[in-house]
MDTraj code that builds the backbone (N, CA, C; nanometers):
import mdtraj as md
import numpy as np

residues = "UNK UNK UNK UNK UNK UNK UNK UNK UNK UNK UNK UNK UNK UNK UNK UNK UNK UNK UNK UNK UNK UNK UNK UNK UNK UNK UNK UNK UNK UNK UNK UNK UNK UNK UNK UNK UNK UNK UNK UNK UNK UNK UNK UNK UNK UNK UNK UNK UNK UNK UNK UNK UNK UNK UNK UNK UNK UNK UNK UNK UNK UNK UNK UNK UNK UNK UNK UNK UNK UNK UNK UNK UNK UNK UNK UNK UNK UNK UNK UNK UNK UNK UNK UNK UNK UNK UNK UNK UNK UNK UNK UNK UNK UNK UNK UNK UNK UNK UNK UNK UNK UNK UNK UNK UNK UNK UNK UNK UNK UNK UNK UNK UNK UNK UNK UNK UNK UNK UNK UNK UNK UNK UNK UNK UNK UNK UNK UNK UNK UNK UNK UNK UNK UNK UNK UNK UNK UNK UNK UNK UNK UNK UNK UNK UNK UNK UNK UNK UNK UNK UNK UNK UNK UNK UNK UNK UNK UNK UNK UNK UNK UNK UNK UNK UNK UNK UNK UNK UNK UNK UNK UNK UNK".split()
xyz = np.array([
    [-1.2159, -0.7734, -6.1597],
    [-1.2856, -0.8396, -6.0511],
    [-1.1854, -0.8589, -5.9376],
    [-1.2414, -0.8370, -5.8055],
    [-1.1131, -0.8086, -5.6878],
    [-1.2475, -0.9193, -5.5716],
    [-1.1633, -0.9989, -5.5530],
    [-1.2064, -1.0995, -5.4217],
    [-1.1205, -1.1132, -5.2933],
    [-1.2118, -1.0770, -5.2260],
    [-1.1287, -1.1147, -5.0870],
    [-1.2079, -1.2370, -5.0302],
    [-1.1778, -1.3297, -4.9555],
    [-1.2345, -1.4594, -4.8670],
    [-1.1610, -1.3597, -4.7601],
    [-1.2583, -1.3915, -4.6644],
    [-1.2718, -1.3446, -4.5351],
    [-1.2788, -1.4859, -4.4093],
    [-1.2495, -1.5491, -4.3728],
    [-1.2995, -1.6315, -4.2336],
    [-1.2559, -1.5972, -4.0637],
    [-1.3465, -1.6331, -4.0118],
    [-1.3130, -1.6832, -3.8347],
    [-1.3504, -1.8158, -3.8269],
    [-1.2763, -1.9020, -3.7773],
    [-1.2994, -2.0681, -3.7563],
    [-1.2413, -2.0743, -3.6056],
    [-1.2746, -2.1372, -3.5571],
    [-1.2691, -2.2063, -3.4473],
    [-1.2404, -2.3496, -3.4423],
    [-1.2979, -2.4300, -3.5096],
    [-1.2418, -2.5631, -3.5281],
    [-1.2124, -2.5843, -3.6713],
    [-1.1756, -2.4700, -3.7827],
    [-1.0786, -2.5384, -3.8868],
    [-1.2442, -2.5986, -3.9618],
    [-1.3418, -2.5880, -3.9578],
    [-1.4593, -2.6158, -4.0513],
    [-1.4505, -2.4885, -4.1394],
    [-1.4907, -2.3845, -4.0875],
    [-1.5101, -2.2182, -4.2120],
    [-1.3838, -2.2209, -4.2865],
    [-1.2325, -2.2410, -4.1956],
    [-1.1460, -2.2125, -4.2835],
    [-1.1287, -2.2735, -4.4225],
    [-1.2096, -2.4350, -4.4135],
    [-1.2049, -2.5016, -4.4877],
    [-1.3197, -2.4764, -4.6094],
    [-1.4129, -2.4603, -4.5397],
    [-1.4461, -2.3764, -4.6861],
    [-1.4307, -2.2515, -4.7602],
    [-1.3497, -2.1864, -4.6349],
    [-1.2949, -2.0584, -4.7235],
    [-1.1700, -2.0900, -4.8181],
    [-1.0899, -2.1813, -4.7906],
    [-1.0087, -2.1949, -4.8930],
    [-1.0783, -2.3191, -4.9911],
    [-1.1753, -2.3158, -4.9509],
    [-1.2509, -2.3938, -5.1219],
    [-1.3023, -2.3042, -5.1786],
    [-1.3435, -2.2080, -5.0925],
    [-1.4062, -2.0522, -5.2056],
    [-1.2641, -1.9956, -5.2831],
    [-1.1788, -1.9988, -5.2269],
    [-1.0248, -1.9041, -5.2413],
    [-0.9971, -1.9880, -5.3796],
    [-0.9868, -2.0799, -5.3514],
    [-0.9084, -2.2067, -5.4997],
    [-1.0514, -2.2035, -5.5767],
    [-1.1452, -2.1540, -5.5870],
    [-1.2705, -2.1596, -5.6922],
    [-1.1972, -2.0367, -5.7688],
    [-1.1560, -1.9285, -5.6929],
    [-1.1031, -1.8008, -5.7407],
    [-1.0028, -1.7916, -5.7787],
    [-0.8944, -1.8430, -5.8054],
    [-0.7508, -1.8418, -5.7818],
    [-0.7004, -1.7449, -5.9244],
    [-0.7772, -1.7599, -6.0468],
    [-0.7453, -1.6448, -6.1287],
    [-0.8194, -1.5385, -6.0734],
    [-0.8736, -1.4456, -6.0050],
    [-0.9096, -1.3466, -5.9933],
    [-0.7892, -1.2843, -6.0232],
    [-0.7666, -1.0884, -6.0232],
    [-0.6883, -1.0057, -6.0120],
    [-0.6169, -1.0112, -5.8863],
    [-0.7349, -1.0239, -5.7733],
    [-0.6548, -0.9585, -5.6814],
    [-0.7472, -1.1355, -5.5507],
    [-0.6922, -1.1788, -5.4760],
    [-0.7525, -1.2860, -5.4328],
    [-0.6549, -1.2544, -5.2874],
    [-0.7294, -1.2797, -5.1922],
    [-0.6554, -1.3142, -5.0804],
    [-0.7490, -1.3511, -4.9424],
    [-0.6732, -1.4784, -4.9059],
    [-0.7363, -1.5231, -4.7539],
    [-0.6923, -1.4849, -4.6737],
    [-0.7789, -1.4334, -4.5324],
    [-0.7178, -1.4072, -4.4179],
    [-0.8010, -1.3993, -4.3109],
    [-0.7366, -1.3635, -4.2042],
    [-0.8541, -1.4205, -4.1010],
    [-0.8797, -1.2768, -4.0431],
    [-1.0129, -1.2415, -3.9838],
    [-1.0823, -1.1497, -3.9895],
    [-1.0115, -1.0397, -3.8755],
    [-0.9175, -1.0706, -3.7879],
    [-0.8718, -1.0403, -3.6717],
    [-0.7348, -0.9034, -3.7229],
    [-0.6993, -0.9755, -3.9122],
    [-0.5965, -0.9107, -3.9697],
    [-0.6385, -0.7753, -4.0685],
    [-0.7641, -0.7981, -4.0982],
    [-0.8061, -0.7099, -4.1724],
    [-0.8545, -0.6064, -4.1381],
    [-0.7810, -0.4721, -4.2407],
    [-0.7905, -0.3330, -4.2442],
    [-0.8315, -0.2710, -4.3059],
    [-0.8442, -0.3341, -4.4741],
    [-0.8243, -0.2134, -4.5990],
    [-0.9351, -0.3396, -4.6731],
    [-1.0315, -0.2833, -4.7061],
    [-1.1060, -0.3259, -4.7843],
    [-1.1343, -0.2569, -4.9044],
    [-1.1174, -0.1375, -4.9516],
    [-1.1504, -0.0562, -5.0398],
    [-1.0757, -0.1235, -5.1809],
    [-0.9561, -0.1679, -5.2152],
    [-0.9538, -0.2514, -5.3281],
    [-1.0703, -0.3678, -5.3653],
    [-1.1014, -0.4016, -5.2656],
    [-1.1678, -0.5649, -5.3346],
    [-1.3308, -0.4794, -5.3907],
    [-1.4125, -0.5473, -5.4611],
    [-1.5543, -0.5418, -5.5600],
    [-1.6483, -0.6478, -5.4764],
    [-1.5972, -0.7804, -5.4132],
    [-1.6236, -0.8482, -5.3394],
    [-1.6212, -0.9265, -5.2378],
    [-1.6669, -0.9246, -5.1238],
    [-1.6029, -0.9657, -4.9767],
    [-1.7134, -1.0856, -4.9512],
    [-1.6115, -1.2058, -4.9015],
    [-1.6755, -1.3420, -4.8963],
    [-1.6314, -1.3113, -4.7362],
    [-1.7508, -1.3886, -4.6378],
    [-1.7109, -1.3768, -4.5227],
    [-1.7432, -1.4959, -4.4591],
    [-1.7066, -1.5614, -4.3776],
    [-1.7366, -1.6615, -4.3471],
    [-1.7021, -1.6956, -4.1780],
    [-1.7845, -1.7410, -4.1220],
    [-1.8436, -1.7160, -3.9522],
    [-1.8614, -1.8730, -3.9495],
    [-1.8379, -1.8633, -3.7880],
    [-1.9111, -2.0113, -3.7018],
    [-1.9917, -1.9189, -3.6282],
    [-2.1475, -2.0370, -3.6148],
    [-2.1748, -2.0014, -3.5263],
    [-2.1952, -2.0324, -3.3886],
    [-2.2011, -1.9491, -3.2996],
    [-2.1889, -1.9230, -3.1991],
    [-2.3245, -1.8994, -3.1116],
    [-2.3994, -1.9932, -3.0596],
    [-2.5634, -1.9774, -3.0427],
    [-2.6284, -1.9051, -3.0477],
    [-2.6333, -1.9137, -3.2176],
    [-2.7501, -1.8614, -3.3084],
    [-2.7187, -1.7381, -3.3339],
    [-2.6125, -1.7107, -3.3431],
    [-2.5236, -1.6196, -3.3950],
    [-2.3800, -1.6074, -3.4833],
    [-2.3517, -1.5112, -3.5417],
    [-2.2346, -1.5425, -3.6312],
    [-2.1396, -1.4983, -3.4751],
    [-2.0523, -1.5608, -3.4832],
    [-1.8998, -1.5263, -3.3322],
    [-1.8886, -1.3712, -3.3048],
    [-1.8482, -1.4141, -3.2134],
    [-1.8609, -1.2518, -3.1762],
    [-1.7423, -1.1398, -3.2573],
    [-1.6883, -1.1659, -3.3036],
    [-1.5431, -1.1158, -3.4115],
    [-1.5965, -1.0871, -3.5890],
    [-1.6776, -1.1730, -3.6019],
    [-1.7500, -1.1532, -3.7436],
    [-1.8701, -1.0283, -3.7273],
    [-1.9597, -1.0682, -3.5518],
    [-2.0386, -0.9179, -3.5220],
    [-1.9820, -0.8286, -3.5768],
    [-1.8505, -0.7910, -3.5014],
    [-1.8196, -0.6570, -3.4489],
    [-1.7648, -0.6131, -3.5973],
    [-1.7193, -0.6669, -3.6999],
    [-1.6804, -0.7044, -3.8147],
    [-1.7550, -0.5997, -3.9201],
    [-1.8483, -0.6927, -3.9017],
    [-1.9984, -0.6541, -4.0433],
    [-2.0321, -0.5140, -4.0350],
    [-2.0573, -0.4650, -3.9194],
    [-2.0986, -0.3171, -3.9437],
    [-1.9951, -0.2342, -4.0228],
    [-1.8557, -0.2513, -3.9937],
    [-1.7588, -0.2200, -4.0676],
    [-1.7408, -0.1576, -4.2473],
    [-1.7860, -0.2763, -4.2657],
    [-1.8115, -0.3010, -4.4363],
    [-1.8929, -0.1938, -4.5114],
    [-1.8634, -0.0999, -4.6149],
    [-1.9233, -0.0425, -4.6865],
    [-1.9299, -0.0591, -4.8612],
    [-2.0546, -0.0522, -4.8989],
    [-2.0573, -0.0548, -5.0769],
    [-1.9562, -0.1926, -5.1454],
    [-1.9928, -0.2906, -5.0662],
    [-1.9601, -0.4452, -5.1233],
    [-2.0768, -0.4809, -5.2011],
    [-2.0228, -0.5737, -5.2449],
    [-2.0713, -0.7437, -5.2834],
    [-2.0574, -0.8141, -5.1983],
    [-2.1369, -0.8784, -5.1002],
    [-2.1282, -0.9370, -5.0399],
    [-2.1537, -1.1254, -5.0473],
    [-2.0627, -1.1624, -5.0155],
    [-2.1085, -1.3562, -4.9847],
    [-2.1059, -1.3866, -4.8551],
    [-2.1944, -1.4358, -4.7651],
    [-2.2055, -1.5280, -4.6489],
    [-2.1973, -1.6359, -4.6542],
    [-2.0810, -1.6998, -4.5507],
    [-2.0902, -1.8442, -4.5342],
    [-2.0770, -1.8524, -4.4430],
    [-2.0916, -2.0028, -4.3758],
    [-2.0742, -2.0255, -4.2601],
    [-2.0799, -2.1902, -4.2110],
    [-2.0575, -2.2307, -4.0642],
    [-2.0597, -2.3459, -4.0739],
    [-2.1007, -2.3390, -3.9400],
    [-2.2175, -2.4788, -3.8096],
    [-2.2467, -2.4510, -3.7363],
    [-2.2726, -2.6096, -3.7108],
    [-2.3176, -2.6329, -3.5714],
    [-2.3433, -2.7496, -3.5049],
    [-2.4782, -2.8109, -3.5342],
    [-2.5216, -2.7015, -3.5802],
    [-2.7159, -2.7857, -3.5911],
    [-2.7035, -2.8281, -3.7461],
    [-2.8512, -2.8830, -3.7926],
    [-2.8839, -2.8859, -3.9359],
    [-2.8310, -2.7952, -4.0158],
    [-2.8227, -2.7729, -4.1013],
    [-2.7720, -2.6295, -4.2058],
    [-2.9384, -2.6025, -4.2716],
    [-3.0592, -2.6947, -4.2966],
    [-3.1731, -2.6918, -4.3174],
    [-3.2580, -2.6318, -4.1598],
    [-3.2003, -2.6106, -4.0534],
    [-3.2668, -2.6039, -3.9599],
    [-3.3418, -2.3923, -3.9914],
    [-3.4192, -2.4125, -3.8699],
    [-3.4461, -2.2537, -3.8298],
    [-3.3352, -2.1737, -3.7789],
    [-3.2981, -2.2399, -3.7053],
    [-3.1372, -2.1768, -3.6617],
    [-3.0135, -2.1217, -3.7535],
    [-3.0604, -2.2135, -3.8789],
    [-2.9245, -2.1434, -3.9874],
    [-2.9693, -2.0989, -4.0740],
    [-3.1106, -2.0460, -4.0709],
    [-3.1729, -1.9519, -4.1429],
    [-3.1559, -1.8001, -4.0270],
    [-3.2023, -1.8213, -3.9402],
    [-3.1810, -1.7035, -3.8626],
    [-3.0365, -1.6749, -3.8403],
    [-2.9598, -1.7170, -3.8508],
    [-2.8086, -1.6586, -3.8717],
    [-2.7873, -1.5736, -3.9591],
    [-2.8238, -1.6030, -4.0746],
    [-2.7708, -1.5533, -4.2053],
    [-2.8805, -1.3788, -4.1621],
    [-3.0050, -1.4060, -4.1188],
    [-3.0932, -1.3041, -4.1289],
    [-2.9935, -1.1839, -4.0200],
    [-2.9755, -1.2416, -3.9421],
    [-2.9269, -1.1907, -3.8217],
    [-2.7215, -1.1235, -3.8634],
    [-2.6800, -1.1873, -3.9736],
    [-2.5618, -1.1402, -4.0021],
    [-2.5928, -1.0049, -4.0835],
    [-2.6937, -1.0313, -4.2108],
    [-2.7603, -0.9192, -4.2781],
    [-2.7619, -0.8106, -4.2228],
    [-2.8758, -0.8119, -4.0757],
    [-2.8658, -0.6943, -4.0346],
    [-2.7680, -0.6022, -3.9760],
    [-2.6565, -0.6764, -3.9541],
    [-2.5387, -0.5836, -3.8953],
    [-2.4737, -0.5541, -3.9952],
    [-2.5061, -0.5905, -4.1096],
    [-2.4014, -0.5380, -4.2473],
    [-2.4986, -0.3779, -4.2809],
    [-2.3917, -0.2780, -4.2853],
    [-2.4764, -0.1583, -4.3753],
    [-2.5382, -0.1582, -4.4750],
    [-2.6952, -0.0739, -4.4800],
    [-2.7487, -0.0528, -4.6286],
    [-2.6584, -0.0590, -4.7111],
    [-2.5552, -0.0044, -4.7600],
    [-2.4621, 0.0490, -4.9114],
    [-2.4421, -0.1451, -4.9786],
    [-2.3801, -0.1989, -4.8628],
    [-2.3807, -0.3333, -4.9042],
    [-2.5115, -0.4219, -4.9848],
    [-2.4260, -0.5470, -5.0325],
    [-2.5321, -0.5808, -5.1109],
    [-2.5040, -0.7391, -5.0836],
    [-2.5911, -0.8094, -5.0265],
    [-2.5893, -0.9446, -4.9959],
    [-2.5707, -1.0401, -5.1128],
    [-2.5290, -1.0940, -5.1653],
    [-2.5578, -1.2247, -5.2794],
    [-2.5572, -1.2942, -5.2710],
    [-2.5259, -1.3762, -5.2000],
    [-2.5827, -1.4835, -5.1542],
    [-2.4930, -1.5892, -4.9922],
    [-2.5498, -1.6855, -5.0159],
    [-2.5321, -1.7185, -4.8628],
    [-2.5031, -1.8861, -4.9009],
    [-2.4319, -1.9756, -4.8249],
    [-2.3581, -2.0941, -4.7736],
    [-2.3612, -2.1144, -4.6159],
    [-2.4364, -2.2105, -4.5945],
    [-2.3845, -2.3035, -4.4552],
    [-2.3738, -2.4314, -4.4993],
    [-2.3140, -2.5107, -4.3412],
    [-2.3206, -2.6611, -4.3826],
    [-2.2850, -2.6789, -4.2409],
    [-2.2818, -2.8196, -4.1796],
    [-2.2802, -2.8889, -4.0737],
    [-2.0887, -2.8502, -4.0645],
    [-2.0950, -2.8664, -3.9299],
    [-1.9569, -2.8697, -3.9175],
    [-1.9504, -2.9681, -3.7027],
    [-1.7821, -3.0343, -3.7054],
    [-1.8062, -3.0018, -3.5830],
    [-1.8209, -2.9173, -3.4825],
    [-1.8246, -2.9814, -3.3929],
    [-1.8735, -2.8812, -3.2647],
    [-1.6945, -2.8448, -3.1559],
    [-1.7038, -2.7530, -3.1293],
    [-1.5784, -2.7010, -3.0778],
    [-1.5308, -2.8484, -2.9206],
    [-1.4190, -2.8575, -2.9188],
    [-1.4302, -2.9503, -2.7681],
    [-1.4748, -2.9070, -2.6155],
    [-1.4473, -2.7469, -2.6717],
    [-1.4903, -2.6601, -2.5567],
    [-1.6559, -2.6767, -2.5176],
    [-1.7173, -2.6936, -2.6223],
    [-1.8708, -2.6566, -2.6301],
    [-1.8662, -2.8518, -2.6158],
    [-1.8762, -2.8798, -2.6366],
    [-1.8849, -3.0684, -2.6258],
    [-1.8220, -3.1222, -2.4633],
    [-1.7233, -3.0023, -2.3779],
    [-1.7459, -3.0513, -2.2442],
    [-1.8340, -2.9665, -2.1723],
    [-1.8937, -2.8571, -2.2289],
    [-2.0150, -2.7920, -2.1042],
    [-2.1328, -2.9161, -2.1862],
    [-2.1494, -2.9243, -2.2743],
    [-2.2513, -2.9947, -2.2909],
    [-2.2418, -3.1379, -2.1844],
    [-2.1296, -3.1961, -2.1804],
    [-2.1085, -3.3469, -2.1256],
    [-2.1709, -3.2898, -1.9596],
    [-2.1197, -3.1574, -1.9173],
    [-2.1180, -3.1476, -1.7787],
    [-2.2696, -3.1011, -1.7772],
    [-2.3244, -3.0974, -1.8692],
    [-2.5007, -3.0451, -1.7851],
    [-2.5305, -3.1491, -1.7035],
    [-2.6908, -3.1805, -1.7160],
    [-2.7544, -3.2619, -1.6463],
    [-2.7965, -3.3946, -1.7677],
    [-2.7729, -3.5015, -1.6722],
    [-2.8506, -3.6146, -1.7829],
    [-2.9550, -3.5811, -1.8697],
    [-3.0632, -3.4969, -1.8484],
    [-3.2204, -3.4902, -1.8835],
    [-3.1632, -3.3885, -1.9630],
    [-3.1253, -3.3360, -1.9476],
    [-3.0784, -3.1810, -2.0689],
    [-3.1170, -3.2448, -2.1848],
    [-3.1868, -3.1521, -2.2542],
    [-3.1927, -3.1494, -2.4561],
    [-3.0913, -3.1981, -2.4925],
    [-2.9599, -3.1092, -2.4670],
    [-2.8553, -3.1115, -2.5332],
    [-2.7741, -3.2006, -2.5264],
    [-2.8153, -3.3104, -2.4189],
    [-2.7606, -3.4565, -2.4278],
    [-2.8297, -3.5785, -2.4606],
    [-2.9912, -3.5411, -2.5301],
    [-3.0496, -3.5818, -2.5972],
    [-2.9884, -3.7279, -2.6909],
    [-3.0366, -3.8421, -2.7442],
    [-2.9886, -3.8754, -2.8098],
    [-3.0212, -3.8500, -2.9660],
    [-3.0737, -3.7773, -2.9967],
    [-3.1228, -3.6849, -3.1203],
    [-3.0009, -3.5571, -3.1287],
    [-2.9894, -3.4546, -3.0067],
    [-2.8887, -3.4265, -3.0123],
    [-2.7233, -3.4696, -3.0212],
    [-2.7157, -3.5759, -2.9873],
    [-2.5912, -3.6166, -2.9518],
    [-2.5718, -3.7111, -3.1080],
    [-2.6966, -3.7514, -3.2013],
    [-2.6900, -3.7576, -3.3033],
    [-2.6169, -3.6714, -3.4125],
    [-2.6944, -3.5379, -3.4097],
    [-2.6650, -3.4613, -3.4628],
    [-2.5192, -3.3892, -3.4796],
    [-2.4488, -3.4182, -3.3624],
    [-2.3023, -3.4057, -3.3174],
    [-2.2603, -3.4697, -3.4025],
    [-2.3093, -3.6244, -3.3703],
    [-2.1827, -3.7287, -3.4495],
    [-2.2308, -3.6742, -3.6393],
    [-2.3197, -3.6677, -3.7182],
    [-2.3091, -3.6392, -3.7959],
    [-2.2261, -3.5176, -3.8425],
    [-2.2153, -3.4007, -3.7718],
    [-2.1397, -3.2910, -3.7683],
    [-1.9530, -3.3414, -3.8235],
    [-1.9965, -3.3977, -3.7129],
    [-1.8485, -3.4650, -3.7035],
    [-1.7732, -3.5142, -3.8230],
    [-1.8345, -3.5476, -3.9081],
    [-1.8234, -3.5732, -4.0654],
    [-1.8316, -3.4306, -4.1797],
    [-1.8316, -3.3069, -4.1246],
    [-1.8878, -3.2206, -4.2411],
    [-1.7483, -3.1145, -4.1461],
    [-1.6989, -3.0074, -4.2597],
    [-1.7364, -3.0333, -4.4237],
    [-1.7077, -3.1424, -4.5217],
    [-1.7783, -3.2044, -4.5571],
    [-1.7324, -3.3260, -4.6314],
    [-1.6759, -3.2564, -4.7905],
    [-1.6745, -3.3634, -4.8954],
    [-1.6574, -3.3256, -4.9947],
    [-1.7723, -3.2857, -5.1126],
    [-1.9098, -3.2817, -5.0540],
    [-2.0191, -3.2276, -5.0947],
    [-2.0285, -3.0657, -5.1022],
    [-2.0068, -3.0639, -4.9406],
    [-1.9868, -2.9355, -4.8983],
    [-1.8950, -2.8415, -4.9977],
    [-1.8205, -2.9061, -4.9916],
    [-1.7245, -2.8024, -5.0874],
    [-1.7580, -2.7793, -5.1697],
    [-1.7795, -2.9101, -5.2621],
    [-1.8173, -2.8278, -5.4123],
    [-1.9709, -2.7793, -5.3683],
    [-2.0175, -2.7382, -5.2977],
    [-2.1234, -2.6931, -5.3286],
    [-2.1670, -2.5520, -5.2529],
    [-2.0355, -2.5238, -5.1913],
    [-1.9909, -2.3694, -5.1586],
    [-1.9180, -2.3322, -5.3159],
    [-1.8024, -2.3726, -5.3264],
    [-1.7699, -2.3572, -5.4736],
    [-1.8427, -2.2677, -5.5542],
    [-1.9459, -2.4140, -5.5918],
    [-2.0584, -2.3747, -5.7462],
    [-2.1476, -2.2760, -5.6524],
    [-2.1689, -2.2309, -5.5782],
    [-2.2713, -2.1148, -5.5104],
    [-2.1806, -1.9936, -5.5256],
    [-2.0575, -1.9755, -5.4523],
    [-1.9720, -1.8431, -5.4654],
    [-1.9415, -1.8222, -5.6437],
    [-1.9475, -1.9136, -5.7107],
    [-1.8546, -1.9286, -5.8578],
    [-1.9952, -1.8091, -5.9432],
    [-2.0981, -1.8734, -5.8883],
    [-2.2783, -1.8443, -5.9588],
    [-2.2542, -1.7142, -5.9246],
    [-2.2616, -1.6245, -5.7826],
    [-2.2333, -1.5624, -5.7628],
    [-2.1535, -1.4406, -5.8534],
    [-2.0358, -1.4796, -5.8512],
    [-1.9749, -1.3695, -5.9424],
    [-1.9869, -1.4123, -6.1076],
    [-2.0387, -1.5029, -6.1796],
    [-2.0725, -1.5161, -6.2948],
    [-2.1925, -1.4483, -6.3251],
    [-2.3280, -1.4623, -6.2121],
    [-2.4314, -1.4336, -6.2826],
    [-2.4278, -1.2423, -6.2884],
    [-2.2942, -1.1835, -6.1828],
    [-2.3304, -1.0709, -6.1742],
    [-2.2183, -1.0298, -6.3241],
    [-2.1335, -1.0795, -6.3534],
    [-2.0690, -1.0857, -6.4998],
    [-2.1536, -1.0619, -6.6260],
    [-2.2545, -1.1219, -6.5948],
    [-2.3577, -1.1391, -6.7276],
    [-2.4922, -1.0446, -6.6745],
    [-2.4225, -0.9972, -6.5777],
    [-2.5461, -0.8804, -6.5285],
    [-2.6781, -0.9108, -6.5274],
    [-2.7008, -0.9681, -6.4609],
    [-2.8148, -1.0566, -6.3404],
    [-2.8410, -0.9639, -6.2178],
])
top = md.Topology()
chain = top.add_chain()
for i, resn in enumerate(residues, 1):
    res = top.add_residue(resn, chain, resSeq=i)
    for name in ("N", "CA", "C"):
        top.add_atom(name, md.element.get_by_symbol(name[0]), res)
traj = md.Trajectory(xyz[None], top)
C-alpha cells in the first residue's frame, strides 16, 4: 500500500488536516506530505489524498490545474472552506473537483469541514457595502464559527473517513 497526502492551504486549515490524514498513515510503505506546487512523480503511490481550499465554489486554482494531471489512482478528496461543510456549496465542490480528475481515476471518498477565512478575503469583504450579504450578520456568523475549525472533531473524523477508505478497499469492498 503506497500513500501520498497531497495539500494547498492558504491559511494552514487543509494542511492541518492533511497531516491528520499523514499520522492516520504513518505505517504505510511509502507515506509522504507535500504541497501540490512540489509534485512530479506520482506513479509509485496506489493512493493520492488531495486536499484543496476553497476558493468561490471552487477547489484553488493550483489543485484545478492539478487534477487533470492524475492518472489510474485511488483517489481521496478533502478540503476545507468558509461556508457550512453541510451547505450546497461544499457539495458542489467536491462535484466540480471530480470532474477535472480523469476517467482512469477512481474517487473514494471525500472530507470537508469549516475552516477560517483567509485575512485577504475578510478585508474585501469589510470593504464592500454595509447592505452586502456578505456582511450579513448570519454571514459574519458563520465566519466567527469558522474561526474555530478545524477543531478536534474534524480531525478525527477526516482520520476515521481516509482510515475506512483504505481498509474497506483491503477487504475488497
Amino acid at each position: 500500500m503506497s500513500i501520498l497526502v497531497l495539500y494547498n492551504s492558504e491559511t494552514g486549515n487543509t494542511k492541518k488536516i492533511a497531516n491528520a490524514i499523514y499520522e492516520e498513515f504513518h505505517d504505510a510503505d511509502i507515506m509522504e506530505t507535500k504541497n501540490l506546487k512540489d509534485v512530479t512523480l506520482l506513479d509509485k503511490y496506489e493512493y493520492v489524498f488531495i486536499g484543496f481550499f476553497v476558493d468561490k465554489g471552487y477547489p484553488d486554482e493550483i489543485t484545478m490545474e492539478f487534477l487533470p494531471k492524475i492518472r489510474n489512482k485511488k483517489i481521496g478528496l478533502f478540503s476545507t472552506l468558509g461556508a457550512y461543510p453541510y451547505s450546497l456549496q461544499a457539495f458542489k465542490v467536491f462535484a466540480r473537483a471530480s470532474k477535472m480528475l480523469d476517467e482512469s481515476n477512481k474517487v473514494e471518498g471525500c472530507f470537508i469541514c469549516q475552516g477560517r477565512v483567509s485575512e485577504e478575503s475578510l478585508k474585501r469583504i469589510a470593504a464592500l457595502p454595509p447592505d452586502d450579504p456578505k456582511r450579513s450578520k448570519k454571514s459574519t456568523l458563520r465566519r466567527e464559527i469558522g474561526m474555530t475549525h478545524p477543531d478536534e472533531e474534524d480531525i478525527l473524523n477526516a482520520k476515521k473517513i481516509f482510515k475506512q477508505i483504505v481498509e474497506r478497499d483491503l477487504k475488497g469492498f
